[in-house]
PQR file of N, CA, C, O and H, with PARSE charges and radii, in Angstrom:
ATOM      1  N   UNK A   1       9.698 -24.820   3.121 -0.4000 1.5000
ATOM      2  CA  UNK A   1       9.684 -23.860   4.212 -0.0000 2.0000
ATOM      3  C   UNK A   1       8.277 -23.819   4.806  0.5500 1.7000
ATOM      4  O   UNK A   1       7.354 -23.390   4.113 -0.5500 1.4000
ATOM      5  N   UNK A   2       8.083 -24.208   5.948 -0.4000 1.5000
ATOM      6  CA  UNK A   2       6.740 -24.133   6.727 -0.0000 2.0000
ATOM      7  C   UNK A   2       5.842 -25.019   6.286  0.5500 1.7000
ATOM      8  O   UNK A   2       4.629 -24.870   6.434 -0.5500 1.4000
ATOM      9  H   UNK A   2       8.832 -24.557   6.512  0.4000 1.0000
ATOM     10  N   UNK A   3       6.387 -26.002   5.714 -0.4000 1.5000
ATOM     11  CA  UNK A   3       5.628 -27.119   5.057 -0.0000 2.0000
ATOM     12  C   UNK A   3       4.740 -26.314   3.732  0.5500 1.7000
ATOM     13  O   UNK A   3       3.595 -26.737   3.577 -0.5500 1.4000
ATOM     14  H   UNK A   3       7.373 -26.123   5.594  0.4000 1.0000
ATOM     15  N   UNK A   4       5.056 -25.539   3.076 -0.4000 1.5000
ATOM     16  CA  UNK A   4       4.964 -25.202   1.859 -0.0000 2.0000
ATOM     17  C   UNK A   4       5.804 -25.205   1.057  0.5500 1.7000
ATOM     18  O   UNK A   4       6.898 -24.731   1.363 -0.5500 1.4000
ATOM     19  H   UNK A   4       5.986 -25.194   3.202  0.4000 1.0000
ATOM     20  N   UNK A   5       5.570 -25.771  -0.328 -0.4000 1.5000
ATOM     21  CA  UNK A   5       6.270 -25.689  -1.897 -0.0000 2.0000
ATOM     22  C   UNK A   5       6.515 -24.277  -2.210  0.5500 1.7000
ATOM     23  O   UNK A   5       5.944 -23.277  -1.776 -0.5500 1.4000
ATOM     24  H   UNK A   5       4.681 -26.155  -0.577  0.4000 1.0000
ATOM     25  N   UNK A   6       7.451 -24.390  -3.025 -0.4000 1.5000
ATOM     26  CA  UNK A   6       7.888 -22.737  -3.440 -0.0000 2.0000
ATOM     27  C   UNK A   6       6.693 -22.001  -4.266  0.5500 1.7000
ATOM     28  O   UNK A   6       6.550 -20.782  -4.173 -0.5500 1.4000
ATOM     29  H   UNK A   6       7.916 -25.203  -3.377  0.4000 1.0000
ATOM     30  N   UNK A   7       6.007 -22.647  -4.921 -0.4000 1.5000
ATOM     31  CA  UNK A   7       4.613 -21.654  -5.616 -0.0000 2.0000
ATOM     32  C   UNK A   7       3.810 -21.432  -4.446  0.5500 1.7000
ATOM     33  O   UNK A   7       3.453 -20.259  -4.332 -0.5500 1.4000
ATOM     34  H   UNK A   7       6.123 -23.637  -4.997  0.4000 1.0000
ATOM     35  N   UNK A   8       3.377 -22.301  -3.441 -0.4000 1.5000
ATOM     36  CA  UNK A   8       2.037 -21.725  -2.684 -0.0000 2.0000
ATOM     37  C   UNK A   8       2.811 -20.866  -1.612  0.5500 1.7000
ATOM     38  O   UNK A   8       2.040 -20.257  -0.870 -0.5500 1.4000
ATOM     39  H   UNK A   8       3.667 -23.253  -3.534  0.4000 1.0000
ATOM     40  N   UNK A   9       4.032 -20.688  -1.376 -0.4000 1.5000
ATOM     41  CA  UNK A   9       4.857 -19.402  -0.870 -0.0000 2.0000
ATOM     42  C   UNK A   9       4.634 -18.272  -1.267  0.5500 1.7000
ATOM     43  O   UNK A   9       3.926 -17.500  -0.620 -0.5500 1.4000
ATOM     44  H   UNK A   9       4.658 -21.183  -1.979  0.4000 1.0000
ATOM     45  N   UNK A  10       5.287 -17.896  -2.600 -0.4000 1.5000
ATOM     46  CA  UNK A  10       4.738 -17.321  -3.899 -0.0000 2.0000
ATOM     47  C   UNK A  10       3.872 -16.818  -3.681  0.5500 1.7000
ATOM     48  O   UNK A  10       3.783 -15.670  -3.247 -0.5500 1.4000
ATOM     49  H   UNK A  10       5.862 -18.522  -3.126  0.4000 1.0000
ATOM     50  N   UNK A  11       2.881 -17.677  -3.971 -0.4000 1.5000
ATOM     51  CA  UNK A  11       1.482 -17.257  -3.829 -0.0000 2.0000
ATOM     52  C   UNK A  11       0.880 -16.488  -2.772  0.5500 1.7000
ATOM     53  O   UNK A  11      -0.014 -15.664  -2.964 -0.5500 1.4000
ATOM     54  H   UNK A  11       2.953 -18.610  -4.325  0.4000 1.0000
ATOM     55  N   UNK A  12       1.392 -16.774  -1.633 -0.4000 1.5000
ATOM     56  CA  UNK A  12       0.671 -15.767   0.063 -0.0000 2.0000
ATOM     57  C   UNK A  12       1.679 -14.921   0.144  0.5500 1.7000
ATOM     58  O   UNK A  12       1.189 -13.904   0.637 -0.5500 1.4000
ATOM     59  H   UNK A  12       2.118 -17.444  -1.477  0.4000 1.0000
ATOM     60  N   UNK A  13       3.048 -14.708  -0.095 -0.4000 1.5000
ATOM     61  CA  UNK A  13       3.236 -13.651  -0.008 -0.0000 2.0000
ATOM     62  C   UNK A  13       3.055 -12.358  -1.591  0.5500 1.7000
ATOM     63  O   UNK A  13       2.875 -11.140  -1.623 -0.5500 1.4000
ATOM     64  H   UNK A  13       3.446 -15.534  -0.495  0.4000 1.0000
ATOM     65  N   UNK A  14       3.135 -12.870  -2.126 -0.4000 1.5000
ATOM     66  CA  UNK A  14       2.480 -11.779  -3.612 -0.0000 2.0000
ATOM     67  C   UNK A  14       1.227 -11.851  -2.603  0.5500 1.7000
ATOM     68  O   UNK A  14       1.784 -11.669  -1.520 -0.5500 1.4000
ATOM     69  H   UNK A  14       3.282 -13.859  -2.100  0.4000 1.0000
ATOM     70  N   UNK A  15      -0.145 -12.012  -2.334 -0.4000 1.5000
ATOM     71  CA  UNK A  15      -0.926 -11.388  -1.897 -0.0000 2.0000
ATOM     72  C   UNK A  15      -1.043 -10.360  -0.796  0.5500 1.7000
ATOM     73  O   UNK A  15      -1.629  -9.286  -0.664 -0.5500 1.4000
ATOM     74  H   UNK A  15      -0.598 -12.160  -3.214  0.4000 1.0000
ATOM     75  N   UNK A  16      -0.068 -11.294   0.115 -0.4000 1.5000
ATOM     76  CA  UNK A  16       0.665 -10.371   1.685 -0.0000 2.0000
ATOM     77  C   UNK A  16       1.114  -9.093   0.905  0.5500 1.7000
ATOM     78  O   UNK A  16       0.525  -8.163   1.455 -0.5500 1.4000
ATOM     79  H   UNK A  16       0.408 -12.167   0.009  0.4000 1.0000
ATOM     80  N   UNK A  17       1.622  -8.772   0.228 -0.4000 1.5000
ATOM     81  CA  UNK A  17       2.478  -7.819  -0.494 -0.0000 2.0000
ATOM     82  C   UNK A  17       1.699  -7.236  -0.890  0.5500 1.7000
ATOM     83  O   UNK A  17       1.756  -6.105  -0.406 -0.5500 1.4000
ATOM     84  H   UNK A  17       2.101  -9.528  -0.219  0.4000 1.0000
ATOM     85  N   UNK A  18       0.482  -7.413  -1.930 -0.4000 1.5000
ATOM     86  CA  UNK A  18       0.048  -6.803  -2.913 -0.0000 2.0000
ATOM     87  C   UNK A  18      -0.930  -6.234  -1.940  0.5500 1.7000
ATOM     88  O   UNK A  18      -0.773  -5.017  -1.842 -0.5500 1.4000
ATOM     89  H   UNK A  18       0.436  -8.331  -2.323  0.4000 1.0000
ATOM     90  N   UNK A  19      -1.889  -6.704  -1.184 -0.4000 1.5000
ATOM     91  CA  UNK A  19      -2.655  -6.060  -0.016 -0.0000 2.0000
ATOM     92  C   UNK A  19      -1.988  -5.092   0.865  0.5500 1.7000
ATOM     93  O   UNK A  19      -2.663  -4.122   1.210 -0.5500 1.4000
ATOM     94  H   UNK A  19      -2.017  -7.693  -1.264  0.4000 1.0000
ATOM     95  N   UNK A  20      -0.624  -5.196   1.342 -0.4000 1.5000
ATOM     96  CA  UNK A  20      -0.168  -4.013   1.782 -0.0000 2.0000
ATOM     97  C   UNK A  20       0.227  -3.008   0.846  0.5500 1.7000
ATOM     98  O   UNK A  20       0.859  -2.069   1.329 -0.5500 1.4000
ATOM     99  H   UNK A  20      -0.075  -5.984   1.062  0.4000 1.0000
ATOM    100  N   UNK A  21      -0.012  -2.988  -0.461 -0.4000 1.5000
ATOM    101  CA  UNK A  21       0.851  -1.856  -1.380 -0.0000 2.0000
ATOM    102  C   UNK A  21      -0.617  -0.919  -1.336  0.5500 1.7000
ATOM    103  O   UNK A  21      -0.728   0.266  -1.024 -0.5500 1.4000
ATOM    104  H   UNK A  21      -0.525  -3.752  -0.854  0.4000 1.0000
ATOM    105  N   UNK A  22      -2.019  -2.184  -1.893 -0.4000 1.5000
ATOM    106  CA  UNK A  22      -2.817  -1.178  -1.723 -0.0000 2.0000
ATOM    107  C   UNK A  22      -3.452  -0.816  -0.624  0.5500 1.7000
ATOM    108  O   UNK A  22      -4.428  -0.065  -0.632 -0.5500 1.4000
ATOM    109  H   UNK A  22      -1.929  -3.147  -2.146  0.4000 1.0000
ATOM    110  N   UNK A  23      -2.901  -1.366   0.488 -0.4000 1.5000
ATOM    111  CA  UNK A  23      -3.724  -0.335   1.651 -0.0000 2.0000
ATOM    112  C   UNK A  23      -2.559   0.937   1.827  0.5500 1.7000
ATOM    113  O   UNK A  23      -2.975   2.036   2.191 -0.5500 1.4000
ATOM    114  H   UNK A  23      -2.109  -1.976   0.494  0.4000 1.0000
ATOM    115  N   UNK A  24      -1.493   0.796   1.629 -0.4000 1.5000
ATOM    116  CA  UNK A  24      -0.747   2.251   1.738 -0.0000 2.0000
ATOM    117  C   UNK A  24      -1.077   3.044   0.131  0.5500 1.7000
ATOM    118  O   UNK A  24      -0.907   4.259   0.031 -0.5500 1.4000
ATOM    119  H   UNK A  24      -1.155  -0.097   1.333  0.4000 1.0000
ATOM    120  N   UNK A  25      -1.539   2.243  -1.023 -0.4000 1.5000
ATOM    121  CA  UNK A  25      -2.271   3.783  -1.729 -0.0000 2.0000
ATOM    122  C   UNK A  25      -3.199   4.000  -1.062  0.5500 1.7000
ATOM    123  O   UNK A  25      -3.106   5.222  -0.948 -0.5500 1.4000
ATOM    124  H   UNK A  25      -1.677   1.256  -0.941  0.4000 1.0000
ATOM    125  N   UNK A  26      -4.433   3.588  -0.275 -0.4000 1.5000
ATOM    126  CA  UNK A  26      -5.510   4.083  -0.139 -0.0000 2.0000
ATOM    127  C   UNK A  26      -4.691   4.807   1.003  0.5500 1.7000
ATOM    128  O   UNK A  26      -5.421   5.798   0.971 -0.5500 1.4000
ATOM    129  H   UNK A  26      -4.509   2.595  -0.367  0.4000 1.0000
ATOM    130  N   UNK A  27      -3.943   5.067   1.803 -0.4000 1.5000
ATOM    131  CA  UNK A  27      -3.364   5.853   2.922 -0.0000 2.0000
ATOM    132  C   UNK A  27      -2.696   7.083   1.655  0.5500 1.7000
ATOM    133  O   UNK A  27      -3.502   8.011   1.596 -0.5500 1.4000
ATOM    134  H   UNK A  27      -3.350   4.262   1.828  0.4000 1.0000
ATOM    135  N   UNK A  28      -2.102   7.199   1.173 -0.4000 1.5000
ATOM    136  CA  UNK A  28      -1.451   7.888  -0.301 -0.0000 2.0000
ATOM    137  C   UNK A  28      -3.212   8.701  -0.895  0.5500 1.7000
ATOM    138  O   UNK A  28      -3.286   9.917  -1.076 -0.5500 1.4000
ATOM    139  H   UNK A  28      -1.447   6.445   1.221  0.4000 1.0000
ATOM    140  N   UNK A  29      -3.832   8.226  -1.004 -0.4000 1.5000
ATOM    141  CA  UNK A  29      -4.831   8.774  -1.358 -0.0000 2.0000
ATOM    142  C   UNK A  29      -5.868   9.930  -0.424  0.5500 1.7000
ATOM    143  O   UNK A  29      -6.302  11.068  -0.605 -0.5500 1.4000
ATOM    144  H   UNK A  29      -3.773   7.239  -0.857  0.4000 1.0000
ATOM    145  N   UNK A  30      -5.936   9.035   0.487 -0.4000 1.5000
ATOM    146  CA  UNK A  30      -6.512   9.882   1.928 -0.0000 2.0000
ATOM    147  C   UNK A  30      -5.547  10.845   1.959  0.5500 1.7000
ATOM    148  O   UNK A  30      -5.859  11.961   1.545 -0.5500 1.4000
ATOM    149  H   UNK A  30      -5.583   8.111   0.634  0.4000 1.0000
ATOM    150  N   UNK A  31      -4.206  10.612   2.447 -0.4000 1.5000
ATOM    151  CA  UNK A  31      -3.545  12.229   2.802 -0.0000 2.0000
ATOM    152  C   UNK A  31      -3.596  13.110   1.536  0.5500 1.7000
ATOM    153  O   UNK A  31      -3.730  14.311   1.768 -0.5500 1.4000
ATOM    154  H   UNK A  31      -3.952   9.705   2.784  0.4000 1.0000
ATOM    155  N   UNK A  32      -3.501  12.677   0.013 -0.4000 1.5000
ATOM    156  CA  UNK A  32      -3.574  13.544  -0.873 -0.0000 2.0000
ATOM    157  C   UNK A  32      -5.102  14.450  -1.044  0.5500 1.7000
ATOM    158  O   UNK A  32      -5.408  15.319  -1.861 -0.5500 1.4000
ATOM    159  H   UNK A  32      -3.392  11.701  -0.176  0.4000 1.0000
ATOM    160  N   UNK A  33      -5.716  13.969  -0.150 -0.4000 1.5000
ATOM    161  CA  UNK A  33      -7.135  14.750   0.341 -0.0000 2.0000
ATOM    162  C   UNK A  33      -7.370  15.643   1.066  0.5500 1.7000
ATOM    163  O   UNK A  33      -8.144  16.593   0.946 -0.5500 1.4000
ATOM    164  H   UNK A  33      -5.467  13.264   0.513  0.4000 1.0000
ATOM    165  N   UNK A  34      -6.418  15.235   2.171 -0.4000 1.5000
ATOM    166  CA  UNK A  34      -6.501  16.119   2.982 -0.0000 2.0000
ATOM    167  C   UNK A  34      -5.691  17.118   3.010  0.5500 1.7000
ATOM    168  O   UNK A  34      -5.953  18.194   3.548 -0.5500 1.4000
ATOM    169  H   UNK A  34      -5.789  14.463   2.268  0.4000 1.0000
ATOM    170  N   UNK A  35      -4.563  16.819   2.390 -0.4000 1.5000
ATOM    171  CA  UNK A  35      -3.668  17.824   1.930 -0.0000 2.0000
ATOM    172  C   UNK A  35      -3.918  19.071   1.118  0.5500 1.7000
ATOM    173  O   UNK A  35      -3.303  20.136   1.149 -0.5500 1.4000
ATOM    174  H   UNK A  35      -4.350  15.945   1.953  0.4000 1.0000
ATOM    175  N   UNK A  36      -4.947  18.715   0.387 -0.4000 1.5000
ATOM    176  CA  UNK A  36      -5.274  19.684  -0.950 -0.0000 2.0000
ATOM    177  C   UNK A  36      -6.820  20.142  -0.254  0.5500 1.7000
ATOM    178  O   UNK A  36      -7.346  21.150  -0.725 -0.5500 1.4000
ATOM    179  H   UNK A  36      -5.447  17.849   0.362  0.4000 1.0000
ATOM    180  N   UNK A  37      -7.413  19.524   0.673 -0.4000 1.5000
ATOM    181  CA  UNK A  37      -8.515  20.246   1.237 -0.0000 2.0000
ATOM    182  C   UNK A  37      -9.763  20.094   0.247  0.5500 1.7000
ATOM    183  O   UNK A  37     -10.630  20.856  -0.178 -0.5500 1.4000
ATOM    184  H   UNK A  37      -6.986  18.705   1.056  0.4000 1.0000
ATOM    185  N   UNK A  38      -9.407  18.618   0.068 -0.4000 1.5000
ATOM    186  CA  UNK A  38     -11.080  18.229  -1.006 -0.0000 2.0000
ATOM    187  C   UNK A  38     -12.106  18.510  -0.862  0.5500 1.7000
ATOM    188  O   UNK A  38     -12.895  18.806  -1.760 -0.5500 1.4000
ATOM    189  H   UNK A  38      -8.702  17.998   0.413  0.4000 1.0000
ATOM    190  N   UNK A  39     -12.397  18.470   0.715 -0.4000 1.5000
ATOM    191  CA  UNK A  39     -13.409  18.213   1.050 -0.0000 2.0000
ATOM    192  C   UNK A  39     -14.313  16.814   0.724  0.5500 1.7000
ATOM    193  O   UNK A  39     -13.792  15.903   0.080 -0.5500 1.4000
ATOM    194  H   UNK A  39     -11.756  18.230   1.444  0.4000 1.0000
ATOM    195  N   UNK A  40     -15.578  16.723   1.171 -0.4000 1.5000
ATOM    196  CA  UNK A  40     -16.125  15.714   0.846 -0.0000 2.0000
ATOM    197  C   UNK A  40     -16.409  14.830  -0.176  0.5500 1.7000
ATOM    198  O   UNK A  40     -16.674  13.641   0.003 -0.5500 1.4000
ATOM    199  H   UNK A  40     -16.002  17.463   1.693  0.4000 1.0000
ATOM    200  N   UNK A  41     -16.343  15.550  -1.555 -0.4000 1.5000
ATOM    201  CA  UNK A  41     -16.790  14.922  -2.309 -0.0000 2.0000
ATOM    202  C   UNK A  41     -15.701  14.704  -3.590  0.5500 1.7000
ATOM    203  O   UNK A  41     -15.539  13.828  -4.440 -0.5500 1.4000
ATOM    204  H   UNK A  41     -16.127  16.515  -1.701  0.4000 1.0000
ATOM    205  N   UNK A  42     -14.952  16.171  -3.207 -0.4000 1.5000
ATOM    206  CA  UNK A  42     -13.453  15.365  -3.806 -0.0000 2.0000
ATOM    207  C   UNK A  42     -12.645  14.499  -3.197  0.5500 1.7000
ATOM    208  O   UNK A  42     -11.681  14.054  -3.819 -0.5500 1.4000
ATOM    209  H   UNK A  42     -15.084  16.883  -2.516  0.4000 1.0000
ATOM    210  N   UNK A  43     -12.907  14.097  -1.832 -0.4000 1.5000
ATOM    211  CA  UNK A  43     -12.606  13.026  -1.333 -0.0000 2.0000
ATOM    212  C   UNK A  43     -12.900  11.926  -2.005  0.5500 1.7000
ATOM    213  O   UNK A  43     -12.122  11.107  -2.493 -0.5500 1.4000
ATOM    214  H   UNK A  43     -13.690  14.458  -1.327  0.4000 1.0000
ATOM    215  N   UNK A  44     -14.530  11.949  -2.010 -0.4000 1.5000
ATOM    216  CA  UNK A  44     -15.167  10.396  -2.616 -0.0000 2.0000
ATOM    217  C   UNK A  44     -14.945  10.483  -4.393  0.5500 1.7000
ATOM    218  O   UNK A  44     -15.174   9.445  -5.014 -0.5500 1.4000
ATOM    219  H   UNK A  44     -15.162  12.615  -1.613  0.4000 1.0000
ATOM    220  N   UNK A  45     -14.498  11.734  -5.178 -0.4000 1.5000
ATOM    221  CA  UNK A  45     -13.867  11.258  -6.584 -0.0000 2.0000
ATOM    222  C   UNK A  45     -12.384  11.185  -6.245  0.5500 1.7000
ATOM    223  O   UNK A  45     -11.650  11.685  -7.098 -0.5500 1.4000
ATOM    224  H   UNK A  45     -14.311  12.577  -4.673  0.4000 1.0000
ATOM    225  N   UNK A  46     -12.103  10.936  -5.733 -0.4000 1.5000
ATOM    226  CA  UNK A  46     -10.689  10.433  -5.608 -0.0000 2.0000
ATOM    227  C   UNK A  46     -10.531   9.472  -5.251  0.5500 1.7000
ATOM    228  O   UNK A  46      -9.363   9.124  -5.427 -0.5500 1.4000
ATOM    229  H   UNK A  46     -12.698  10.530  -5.040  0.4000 1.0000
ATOM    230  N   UNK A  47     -11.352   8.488  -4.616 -0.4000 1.5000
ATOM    231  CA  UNK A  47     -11.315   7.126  -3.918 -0.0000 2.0000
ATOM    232  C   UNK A  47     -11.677   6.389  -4.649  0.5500 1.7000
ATOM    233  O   UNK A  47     -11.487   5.179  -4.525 -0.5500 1.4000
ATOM    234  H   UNK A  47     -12.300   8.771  -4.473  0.4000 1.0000
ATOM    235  N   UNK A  48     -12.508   7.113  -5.933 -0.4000 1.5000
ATOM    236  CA  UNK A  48     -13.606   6.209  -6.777 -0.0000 2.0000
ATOM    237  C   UNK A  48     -12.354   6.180  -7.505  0.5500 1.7000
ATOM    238  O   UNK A  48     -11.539   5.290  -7.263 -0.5500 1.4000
ATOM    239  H   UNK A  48     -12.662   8.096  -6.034  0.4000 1.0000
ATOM    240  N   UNK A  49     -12.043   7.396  -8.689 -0.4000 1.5000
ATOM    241  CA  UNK A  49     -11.071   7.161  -9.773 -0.0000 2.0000
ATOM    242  C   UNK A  49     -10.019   6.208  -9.508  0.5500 1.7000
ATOM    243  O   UNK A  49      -9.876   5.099 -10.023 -0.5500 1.4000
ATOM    244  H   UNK A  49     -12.705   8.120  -8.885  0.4000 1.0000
ATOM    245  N   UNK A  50      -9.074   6.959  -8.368 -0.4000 1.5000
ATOM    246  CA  UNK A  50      -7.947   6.458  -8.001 -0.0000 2.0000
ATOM    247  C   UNK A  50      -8.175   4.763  -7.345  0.5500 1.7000
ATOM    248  O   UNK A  50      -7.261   3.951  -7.485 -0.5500 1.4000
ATOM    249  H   UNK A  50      -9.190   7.860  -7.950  0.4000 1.0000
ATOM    250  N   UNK A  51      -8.964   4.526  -6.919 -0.4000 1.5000
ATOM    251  CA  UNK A  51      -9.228   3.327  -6.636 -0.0000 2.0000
ATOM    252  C   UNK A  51      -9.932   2.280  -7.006  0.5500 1.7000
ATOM    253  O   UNK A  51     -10.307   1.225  -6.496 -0.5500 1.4000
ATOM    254  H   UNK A  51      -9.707   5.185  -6.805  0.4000 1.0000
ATOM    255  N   UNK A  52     -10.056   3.024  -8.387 -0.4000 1.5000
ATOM    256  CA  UNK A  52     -10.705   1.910  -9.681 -0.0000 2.0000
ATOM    257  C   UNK A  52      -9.855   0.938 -10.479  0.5500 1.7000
ATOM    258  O   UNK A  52     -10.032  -0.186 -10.947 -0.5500 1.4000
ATOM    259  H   UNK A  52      -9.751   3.882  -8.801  0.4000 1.0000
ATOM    260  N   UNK A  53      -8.951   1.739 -10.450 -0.4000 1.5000
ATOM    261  CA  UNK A  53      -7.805   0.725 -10.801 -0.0000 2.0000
ATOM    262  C   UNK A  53      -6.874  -0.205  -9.847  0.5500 1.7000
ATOM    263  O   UNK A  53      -6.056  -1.096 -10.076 -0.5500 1.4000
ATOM    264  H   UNK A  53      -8.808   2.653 -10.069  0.4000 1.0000
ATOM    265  N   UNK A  54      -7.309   0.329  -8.830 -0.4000 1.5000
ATOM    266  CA  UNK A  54      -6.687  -1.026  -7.780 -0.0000 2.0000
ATOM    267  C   UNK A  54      -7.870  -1.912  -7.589  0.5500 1.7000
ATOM    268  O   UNK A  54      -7.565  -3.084  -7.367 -0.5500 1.4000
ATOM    269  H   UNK A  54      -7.973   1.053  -8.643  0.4000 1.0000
ATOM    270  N   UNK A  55      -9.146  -1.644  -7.621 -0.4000 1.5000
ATOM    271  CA  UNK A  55     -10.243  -2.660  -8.068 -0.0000 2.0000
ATOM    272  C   UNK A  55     -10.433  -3.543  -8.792  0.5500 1.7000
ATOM    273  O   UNK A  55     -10.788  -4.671  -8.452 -0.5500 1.4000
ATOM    274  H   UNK A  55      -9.393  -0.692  -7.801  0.4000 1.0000
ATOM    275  N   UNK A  56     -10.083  -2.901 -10.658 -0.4000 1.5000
ATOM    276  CA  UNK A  56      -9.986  -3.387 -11.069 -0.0000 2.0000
ATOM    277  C   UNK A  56      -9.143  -4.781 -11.505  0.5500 1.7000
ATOM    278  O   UNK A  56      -9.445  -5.706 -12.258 -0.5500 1.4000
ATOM    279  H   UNK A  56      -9.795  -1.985 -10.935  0.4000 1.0000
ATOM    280  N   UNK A  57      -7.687  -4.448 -10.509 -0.4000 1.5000
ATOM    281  CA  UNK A  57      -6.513  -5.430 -10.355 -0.0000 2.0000
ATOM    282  C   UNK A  57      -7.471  -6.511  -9.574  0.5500 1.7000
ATOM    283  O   UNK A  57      -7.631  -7.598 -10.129 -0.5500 1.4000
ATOM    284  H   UNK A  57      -7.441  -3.696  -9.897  0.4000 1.0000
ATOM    285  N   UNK A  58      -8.055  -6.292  -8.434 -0.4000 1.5000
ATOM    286  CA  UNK A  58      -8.185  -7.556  -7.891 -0.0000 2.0000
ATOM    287  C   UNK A  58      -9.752  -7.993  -8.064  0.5500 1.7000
ATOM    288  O   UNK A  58     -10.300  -8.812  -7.326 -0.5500 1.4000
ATOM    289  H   UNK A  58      -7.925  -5.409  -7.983  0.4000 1.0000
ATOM    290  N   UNK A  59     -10.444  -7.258  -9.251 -0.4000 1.5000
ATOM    291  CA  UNK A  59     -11.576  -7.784  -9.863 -0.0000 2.0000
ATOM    292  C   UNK A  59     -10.971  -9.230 -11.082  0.5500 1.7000
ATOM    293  O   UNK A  59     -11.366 -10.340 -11.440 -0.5500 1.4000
ATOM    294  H   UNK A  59      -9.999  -6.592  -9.850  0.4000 1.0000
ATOM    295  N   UNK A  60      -9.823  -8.312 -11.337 -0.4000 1.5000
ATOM    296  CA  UNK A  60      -9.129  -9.423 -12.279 -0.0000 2.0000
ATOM    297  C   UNK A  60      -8.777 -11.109 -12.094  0.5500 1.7000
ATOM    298  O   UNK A  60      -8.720 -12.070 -12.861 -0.5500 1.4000
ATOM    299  H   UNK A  60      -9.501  -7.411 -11.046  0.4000 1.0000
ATOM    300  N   UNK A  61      -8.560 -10.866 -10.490 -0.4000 1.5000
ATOM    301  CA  UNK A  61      -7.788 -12.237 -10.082 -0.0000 2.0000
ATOM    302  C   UNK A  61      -9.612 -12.900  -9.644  0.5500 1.7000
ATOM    303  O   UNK A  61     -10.036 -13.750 -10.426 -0.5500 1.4000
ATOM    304  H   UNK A  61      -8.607 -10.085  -9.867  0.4000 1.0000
ATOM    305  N   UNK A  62     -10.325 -12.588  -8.747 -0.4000 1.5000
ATOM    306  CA  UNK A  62     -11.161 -12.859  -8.637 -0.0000 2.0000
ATOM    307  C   UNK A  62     -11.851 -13.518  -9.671  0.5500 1.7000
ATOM    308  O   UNK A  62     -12.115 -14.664  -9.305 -0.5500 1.4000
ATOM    309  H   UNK A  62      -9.980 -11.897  -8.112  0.4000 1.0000
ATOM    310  N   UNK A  63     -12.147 -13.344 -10.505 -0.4000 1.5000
ATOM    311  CA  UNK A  63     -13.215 -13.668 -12.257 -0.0000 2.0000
ATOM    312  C   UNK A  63     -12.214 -14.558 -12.822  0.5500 1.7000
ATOM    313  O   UNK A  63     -12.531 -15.678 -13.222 -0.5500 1.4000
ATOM    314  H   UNK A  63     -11.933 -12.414 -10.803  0.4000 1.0000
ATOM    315  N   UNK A  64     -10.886 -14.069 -12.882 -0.4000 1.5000
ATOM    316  CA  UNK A  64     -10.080 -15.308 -13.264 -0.0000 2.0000
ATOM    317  C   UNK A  64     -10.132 -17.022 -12.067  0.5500 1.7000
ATOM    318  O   UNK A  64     -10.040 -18.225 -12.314 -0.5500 1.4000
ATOM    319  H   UNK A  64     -10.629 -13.159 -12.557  0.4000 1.0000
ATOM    320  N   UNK A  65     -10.273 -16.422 -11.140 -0.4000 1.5000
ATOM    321  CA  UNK A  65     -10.113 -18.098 -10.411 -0.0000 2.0000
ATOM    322  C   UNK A  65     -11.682 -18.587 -10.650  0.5500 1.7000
ATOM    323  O   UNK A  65     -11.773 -19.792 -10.886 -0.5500 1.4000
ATOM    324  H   UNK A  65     -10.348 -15.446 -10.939  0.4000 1.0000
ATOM    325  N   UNK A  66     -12.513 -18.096 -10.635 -0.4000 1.5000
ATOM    326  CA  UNK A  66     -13.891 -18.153 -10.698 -0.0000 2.0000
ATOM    327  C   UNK A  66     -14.559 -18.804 -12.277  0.5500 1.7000
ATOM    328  O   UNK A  66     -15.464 -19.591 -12.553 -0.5500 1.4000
ATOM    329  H   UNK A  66     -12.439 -17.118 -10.443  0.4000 1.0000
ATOM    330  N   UNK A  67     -13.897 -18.266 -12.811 -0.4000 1.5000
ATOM    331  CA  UNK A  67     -14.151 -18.942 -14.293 -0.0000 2.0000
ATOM    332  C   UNK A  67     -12.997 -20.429 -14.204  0.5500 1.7000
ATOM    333  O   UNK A  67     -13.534 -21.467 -14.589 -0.5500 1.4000
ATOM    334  H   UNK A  67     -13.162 -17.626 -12.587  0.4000 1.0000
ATOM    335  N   UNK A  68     -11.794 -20.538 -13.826 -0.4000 1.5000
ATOM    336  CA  UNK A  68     -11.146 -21.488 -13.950 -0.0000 2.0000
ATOM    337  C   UNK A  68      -9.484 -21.116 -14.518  0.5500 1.7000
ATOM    338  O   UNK A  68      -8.601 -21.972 -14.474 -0.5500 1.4000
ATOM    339  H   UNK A  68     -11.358 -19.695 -13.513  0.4000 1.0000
ATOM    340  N   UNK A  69      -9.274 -19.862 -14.986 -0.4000 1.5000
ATOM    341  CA  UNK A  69      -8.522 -19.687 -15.759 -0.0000 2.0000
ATOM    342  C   UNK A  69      -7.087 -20.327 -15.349  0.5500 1.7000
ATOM    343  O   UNK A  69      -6.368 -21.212 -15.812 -0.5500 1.4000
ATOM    344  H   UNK A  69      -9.991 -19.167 -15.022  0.4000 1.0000
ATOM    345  N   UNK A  70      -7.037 -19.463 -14.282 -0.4000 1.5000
ATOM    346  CA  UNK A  70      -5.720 -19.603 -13.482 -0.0000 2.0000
ATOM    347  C   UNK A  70      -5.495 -21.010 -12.818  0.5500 1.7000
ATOM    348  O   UNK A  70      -4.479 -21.227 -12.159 -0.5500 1.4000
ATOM    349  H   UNK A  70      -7.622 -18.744 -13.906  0.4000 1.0000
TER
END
């Protein structure tokens, strides 16, 4: 399909995908801010916590292609 094999398909859309899941948490996150009336700086611990672990997901893939793993 489109002159791609079924893995490098795979492959751009799991990223297509996975980049839109986390830009709608970081949208999920923002309104849960504004909703509750954080203000500023419970804004920025909420972006940090909550968005440490979507960091950490794509700190993962990063260090993995980089070392060789994958």
């Amino acid at each position: 399909m489109f002159g791609l094999s079924l893995p490098e398909l795979e492959e751009i859309t799991l990223q297509v995908g996975l980049s839109g899941l986390i830009l709608y948490m970081m949208f999920i996150i923002y309104d849960l801010a504004k909703e509750s009336k954080a203000g500023k700086l419970g804004t920025l611990v909420l972006f940090f916590t909550l968005g440490l672990g979507m960091f950490g997901f794509a700190a993962k893939q990063v260090i993995a292609k980089a070392v060789g793993i994958e």
